[in-house]
N, C-alpha and C positions, 0 to 999 in steps of 0.2 A: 324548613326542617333540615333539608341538605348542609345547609350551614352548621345548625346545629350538632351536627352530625360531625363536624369536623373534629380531627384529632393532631395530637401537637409529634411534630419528630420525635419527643421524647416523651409520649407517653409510655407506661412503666405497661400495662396490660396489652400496648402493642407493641412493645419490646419481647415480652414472655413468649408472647404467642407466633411472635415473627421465629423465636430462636427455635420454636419448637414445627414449625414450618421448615427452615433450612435445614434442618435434623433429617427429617421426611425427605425432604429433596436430594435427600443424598441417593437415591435413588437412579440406578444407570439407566434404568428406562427414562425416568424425566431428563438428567442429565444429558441423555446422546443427542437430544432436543437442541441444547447448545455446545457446538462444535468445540468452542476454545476452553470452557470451564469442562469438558470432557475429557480432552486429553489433560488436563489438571487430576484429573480426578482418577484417571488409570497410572496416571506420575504416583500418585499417590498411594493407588495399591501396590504396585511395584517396588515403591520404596519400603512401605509396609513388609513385605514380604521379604526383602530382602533383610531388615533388619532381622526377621524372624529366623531368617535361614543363615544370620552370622553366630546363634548360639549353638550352632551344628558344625558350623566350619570357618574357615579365617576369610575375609571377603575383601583383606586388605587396607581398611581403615577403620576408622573408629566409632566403634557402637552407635554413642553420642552423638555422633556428627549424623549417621543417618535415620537415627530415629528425630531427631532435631525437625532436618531437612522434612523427614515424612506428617512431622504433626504440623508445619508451619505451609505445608501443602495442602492438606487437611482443611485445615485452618482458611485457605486463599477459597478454599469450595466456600464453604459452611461462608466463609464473608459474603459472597458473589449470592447465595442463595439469601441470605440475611438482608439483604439491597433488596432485591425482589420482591421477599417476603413482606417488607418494610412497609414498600405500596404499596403491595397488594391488600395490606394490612389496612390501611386507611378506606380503600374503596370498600372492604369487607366491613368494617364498623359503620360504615354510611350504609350499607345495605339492611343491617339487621337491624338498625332504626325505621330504616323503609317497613320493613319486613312487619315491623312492631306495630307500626297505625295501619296495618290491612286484618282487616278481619271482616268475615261473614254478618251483612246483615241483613234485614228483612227489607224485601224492597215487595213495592204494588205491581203486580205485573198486571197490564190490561189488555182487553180482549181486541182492542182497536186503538187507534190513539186522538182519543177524544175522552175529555175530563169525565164528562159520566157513563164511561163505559165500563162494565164491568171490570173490578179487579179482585185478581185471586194475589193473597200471601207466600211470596216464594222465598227462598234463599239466597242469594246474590252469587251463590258459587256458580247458580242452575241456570243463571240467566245467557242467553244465545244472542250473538250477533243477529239483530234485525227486533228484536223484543222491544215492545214500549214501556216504559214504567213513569207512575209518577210520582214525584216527591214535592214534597211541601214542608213549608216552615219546621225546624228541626230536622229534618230528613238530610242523613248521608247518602250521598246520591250512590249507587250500588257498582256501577262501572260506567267504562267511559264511553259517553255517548256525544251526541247531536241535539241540542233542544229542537222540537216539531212547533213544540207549540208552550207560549208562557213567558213571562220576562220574572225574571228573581232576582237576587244578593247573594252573592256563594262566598265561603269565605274557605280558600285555597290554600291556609297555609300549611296543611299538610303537605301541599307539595314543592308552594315557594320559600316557605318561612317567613310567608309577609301576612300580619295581622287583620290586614285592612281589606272589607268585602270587596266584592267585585261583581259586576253586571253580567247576566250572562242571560240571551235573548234569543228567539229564533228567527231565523231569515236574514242574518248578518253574518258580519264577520267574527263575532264573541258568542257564538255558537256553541262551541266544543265545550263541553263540560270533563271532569276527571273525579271516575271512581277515587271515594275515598275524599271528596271534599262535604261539605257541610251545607247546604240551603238554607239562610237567616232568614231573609223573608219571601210570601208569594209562594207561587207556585209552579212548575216545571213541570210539561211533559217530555220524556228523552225517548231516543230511539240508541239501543244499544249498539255501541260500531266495533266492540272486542269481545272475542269468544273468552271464555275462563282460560287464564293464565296467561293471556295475547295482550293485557290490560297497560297501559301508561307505566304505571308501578311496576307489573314485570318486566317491562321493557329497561324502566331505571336500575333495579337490582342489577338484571342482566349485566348491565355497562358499567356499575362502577364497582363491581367484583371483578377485580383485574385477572384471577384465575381465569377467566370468562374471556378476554380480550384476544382479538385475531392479530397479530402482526401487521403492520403495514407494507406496502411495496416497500418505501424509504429502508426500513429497518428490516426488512427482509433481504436487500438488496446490500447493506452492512454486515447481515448474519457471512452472506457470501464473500466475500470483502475478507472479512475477519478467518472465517474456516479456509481461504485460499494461504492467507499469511503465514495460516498455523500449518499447513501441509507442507508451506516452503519451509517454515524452522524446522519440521519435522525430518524432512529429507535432508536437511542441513547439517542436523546434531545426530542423526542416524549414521551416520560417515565418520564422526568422531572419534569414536571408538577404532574400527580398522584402520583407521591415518594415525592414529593415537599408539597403535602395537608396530605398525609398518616404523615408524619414525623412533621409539622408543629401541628396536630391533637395528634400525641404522644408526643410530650416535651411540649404543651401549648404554645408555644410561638415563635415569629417570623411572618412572611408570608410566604406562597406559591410563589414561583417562575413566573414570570408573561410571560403573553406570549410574550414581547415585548422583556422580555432578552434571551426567550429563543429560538425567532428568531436570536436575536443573537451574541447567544452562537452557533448557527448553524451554518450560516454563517462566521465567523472566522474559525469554526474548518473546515469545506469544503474545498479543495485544491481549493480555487478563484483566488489564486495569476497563477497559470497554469492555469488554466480555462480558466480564462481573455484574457490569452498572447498566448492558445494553437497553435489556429488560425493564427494570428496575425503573428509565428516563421514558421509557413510552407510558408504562402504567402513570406513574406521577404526573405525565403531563395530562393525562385523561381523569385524573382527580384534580389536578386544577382546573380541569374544567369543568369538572363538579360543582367546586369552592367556587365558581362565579356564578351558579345554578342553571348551568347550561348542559343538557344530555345530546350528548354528541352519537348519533345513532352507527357510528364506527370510529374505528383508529384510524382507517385511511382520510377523515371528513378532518379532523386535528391535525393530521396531516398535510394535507392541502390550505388548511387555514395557513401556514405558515410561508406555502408556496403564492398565495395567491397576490396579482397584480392590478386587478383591476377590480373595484369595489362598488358597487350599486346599494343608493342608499335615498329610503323616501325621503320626501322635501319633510311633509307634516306630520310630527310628533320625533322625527330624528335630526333632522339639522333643524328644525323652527321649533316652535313653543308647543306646536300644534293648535293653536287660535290665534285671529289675528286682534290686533291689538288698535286700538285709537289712538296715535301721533300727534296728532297735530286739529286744530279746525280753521280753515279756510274762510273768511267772510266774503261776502258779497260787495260788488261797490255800494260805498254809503251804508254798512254795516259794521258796527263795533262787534268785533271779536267776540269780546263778553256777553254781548246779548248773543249771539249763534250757540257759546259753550251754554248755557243756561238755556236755552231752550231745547240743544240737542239732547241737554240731560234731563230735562221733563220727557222726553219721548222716550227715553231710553229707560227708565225708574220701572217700569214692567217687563222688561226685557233679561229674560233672564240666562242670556245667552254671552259667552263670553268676548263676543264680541261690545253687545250693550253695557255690559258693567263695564265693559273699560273705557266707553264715554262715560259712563257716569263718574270713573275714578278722574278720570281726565280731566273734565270741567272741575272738580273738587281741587285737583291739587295743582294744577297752574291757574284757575281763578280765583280759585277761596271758593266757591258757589257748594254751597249746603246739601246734601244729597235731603231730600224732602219726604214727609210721610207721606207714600201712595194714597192710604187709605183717608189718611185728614183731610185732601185733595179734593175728595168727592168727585176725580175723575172719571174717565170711561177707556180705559186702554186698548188700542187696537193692536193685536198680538200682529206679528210677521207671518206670513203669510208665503206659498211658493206660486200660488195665482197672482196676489197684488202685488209682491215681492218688496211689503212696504208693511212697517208697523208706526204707531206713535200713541197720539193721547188725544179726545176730546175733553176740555174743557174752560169752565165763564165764557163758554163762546170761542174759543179759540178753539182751530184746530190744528194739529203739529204734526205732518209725516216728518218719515226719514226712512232713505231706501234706495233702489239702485235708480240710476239714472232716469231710463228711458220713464220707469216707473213715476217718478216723482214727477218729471215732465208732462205724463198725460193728467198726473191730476192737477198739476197749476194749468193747463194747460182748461180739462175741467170745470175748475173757480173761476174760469174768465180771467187769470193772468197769461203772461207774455214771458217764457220763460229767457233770461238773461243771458245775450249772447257770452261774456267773460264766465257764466259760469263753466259754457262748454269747451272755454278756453281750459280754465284749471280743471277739470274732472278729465280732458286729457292728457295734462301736463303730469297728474297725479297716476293716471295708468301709466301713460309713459316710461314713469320712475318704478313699475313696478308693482305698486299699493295700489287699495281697491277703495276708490270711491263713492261714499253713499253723501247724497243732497239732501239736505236740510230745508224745509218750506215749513209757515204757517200761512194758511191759507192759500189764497194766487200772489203771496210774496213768499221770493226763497231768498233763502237768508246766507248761505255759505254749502263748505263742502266739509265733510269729513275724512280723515284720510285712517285708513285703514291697513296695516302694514301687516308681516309676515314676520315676528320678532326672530332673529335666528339664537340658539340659545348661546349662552357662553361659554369660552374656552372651545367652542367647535372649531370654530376659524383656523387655532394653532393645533387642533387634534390634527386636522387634513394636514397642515403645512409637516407634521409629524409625518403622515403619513407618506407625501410626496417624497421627503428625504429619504424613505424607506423602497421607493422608485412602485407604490401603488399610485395608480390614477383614481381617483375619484368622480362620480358620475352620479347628480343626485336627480331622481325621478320623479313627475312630477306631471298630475293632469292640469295645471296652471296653464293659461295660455303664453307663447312665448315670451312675453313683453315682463312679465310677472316673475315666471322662471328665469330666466335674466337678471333681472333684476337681486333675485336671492342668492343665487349662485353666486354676484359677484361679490356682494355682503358674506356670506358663507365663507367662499376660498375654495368652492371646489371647482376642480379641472374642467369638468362639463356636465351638460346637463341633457336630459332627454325628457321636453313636453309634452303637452297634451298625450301622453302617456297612456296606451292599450296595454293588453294581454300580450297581443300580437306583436307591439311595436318593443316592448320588453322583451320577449322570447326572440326577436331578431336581430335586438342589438347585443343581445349576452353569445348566441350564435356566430354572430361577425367578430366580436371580441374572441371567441376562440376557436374560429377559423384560420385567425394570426398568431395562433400559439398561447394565446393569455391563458390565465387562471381568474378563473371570475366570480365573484362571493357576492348574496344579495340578502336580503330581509324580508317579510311578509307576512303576513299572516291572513291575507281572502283568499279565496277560491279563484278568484280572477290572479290572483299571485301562482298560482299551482303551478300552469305550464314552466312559467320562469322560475321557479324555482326547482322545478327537475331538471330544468338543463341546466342551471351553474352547477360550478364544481365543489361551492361549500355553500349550502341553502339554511339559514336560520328561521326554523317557522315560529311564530310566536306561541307561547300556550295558551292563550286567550283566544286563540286566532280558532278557523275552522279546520275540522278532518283532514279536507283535503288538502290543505295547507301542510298540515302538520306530518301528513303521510308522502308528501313531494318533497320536503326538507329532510337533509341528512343531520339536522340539530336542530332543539326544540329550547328555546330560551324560558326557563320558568317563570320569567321575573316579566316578561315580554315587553320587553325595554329595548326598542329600537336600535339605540346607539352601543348595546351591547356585542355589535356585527364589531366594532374597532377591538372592543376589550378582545374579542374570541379570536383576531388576527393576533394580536400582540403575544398571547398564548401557546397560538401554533407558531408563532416564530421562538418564540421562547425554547418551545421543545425542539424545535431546528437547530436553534443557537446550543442549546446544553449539548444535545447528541454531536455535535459537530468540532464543540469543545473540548469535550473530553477524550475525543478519540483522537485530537489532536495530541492531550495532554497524554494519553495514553501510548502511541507514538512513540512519541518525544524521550518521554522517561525510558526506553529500553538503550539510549546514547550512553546514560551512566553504568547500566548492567555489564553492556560491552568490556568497558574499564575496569569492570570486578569484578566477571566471571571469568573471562578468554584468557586473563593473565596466571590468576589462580589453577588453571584447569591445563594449561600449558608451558608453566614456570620452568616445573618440576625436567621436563623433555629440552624446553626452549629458553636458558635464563635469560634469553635479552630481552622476553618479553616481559621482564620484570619493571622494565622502562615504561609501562601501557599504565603500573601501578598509581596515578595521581594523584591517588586518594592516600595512599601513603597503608593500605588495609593489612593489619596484624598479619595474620599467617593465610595460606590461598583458604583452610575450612573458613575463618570468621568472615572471609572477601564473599566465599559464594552463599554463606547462612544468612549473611547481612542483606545480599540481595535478594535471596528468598524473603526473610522477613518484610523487609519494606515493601516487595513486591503483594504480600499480604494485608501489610497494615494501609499503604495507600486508598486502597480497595473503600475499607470501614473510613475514612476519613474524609472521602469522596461522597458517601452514603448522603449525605444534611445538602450538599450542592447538585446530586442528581434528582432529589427528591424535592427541591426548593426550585430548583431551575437556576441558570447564570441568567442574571437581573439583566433584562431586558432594556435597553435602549436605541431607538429612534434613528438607525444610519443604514448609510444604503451598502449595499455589499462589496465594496473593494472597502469602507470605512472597519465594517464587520470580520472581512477574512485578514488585511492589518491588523484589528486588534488580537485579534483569536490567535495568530500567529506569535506577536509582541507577549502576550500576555500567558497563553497557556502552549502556544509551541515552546517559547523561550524558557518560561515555568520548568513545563515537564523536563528538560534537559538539568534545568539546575537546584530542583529539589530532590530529585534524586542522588545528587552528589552529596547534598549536605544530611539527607535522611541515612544512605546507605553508612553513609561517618561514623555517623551520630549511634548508632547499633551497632557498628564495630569496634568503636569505641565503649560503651555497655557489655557485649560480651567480653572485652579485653581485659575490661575490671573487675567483671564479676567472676573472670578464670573459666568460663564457661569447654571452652577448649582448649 
């Protein structure tokens, strides 16, 4: 639904509403909030005022020229709060769609939590953290709990936007259920874990109503940054005026500097272009991480996404297939091949495990051999088992395991055969390499080995090598024993790896990593994930995943797609890379103001400085309206690239601060030259002054 939810830059009903937000925001209370668009905005009463008070008395220049200057100041607010507005705009129509699928319904609330215990009809508003209720087929589960007891099909797309049910059990790790989804089939007992209004749902609203969002350090530490620069132009252009009558008073000739240029001369020189757009780049980056259905349970969590160095990522279901798969089949001496796949795959035809069908695919499609009717068979299939550690088939008298070694061994062993010294050659040669070997026997003859691999999936390989350029280490985790993790890892591409993998042995290697300074981001969704997931620095729990999982993670992936930990770094780097960009760009562009305010605003006192003029700008009013203007219009033209993010690309940071420098240091210095032109040339035609 979050997707759904999404709205375009230019929708017309978030355009409306955004304009009538920055209207609002004109407000000096919100306003004192940010430093740089503040003194814009007292620029702007001042000059206001001053126009007002030239129809009382003579204030030395020209009407037009400062009511100009004052509405195109005006104007630079109203832009800066319009940016703002913009995103916040997008997070607020994703909220009120949230807001639309919650509603009150009737849930069973029981007196214990056992299926035939009494239940009373309650309201779901009424329900208390600790309450059992049950729901059954048809039933919207009433809020977000724990299943106690019950295995169902829930069907989540109220909160993923994805179609397709989903398991949700008790005593695992797909536990957690979310008010506000649907129960297809069966039955569910829940134990409620959110008081009224504490719920999953409020928590999203919360987050992606960017009126609602705290600041991060980063951008808090920019706000600082930015409010220092403006206090030094402030005390800078404060002094202009007295140096302006002092100098005017010693050469005879000329005027004093007025206060209308040297609001601004303030303004242009102030970082407005960042000011404007500061805001505006955190929110958007927190609605892209909406748009990948990821609720990020702060700004500072998006933030460190971008920061982070070293990455922890499970073996199964994130870098592998999450099943392993059947390779290859091994015969026995004086064993044709084809006979071992055809008999592996009779044992395997009840197996409905995905490990078994991919012998059965296996034999089909490098032998030809027929996947056969069970039932025409008039078999007897022996299911796998965690005591025999063996399944297959009796039948015509034959009988067919296949299983783990030791297992298969004691039962040839069993039937009065002699189990084969080469076999225990290749069932080690096949751990060795990694894959997990099951033996193939009918009767007390075995016939070969199977090999058993760990598919890693595609395009991971070159994600990590992505990621390495980007100077993240990669570290995939893994209860496999060494030989196996090895093995994957170096198939995979990633950096290292950490085995036979505890709670404990997790939480001490995320510890050690940022004991040495790292930034450490991980995945999970069990309870045995919890510990390590409170101590990284960016914790993705899964929504599938359990409670406590999901209460340890500072983000909550909707879709609970493992390999979404890469997508949600390339995100927070994205909102690094924009913020970083544009205050570069932001910068940069006050090099050409210099050249068309200082000479305009000093001509008059100082003619040599008519020499600064490069731009060749009409008279000094259209030099300093020109840069007022662009200084304005920048702002709105940056709006679609703060709000989209600078496209992201895969290099490591001296690659990153070269291009940003190349690209938008160099930018900002020389689109300013040709913008400031380009409108002094417009007003020169249109006669404007």
């Amino acid at each position: 639904m979050t997707r759904k939810a999404k709205k375009g830059l230019f929708d017309w009903g978030l355009i409306s509403r955004a304009f009538v937000d920055s209207v609002i925001k004109l407000s000096p209370l919100y306003q004192i909030r940010k430093p740089v668009m503040f003194v814009v905005e007292v620029g702007s009463v001042l000059t206001t005022m001053l126009f007002v008070y030239s129809f009382f008395a003579d204030i030395g220049e020209s009407q037009l020229f400062v009511v100009m200057v004052s509405l195109w100041l005006w104007f630079t607010v109203l832009f800066a709060n319009f940016a703002e507005s913009m995103a916040e705009g997008r997070g607020k129509a994703q909220a009120e769609t949230l807001r639309s699928s919650r509603s009150d319904v009737k849930a069973r609330l029981l007196s214990s939590p056992q299926r035939d215990a009494k239940t009373t009809m309650v309201v779901s508003s009424t329900l208390k953290k600790g309450d059992h209720v049950l729901v059954e087929t048809g039933d919207v589960i009433p809020s977000d709990g724990e299943v106690v007891e019950g295995v169902a099909s829930v069907n989540e797309s109220a909160i993923t936007g994805e179609s397709a049910p989903v398991i949700r059990e008790s005593g695992g790790d797909r536990s957690a259920v979310t008010g506000g989804t649907l129960v297809v089939s069966d039955w569910l007992i829940v134990r409620i874990t959110a008081n009224p209004g504490e719920t999953f749902i409020d928590r999203m609203i919360s987050m992606v109503e960017g009126a609602k969002r705290q600041k991060t350090p980063n951008e808090i530490a920019l706000d600082i940054l930015l409010a220092g620069l403006t206090i030094v132009f402030l005390l800078a252009t404060v002094t202009i005026v007295p140096f302006s009558i002092f100098s005017v008073k010693a050469s005879s000739h000329g005027a004093p500097v007025s206060v209308t240029v040297v609001i601004a001369l303030l303004v242009c020189l102030i970082p407005t272009t960042i000011g404007g757009l500061l805001s505006s780049i955190g929110i958007a980056g927190m609605d892209r991480m909406i748009q990948a259905n990821v609720i990020a349970m702060s700004g500072r969590a998006v933030e460190a996404a971008g920061d982070i160095d070293v990455l922890l990522l499970d073996k199964t279901g994130t870098i592998t297939l999450g099943n392993r798969q059947a390779t290859e089949f091994i015969p026995a001496k004086g064993v044709d091949v084809r006979t071992l796949a055809d008999v592996a795959q009779l044992a395997s035809l009840a197996d409905e495990t995905p490990e078994g069908r991919s012998i059965v695919i296996l034999a089909k499609t490098d032998y030809g051999i027929r996947e056969r009717d069970i039932h025409a068979l008039g078999a007897r299939f022996i299911p796998f088992s965690a005591h025999t550690r063996m399944s297959g088939v009796d039948m015509d008298g034959r009988e067919i395991r296949k299983g783990a070694t030791d297992a298969v061994q004691e039962y040839v062993r069993q039937q009065g055969g002699v189990f084969p010294i080469d076999i225990i050659g290749i069932v080690e040669e096949v751990a060795r390499q990694g894959a997990t070997p099951l033996v193939v026997a009918e009767g007390k003859r075995v016939l070969g080995v199977i090999r058993l691999k760990d598919i890693v999936k595609g395009g991971i390989k070159e994600r990590f090598a992505e990621l390495r350029r980007m100077g993240i280490k990669t570290i995939m985790i893994t209860g496999d024993n060494p030989l196996t993790a090895a093995a994957v890892a170096a198939d995979a591409g990633v950096d290292d790896f950490l085995a036979e993998a505890t709670p404990e042995a997790k939480l001490k290697l995320i510890r050690e990593y940022q004991g040495g300074g790292r930034l450490v981001a991980m995945t999970g969704d069990g309870t045995n994930d919890a510990p390590a997931l409170a101590q990284a620095d960016v914790a993705v729990a899964m929504n599938s995943g359990t409670q406590a999982a999901k209460e340890a993670g500072n983000m909550v992936d909707l879709d609970s797609n493992p390999t979404k930990l890469i997508e949600i770094v390339e995100i927070g780097k994205q909102l690094l890379i924009t913020r970083g960009t544009l205050t570069t760009f932001s910068i940069a562009n006050d090099v050409a103001k210099y050249f068309a305010i200082l000479p305009a605003a000093f001509v008059g006192i100082y003619p040599e400085l008519g020499m600064l003029n490069i731009m060749r700008l009409a008279t000094p009013y259209s030099a300093i309206l020109s840069a007022v203007i662009f200084n304005a219009l920048i702002i709105v033209l940056l709006i679609p690239l703060a709000l989209r993010g600078v496209k992201y690309r895969p290099l490591g940071a001296e690659a990153l601060l070269r291009n940003n420098i190349l690209v938008y240091g160099l930018g900002g210095i020389v689109v300013p030259f040709i913008g400031i032109k380009v409108i002094d040339m417009i007003i020169s035609a249109l006669n404007i002054l």
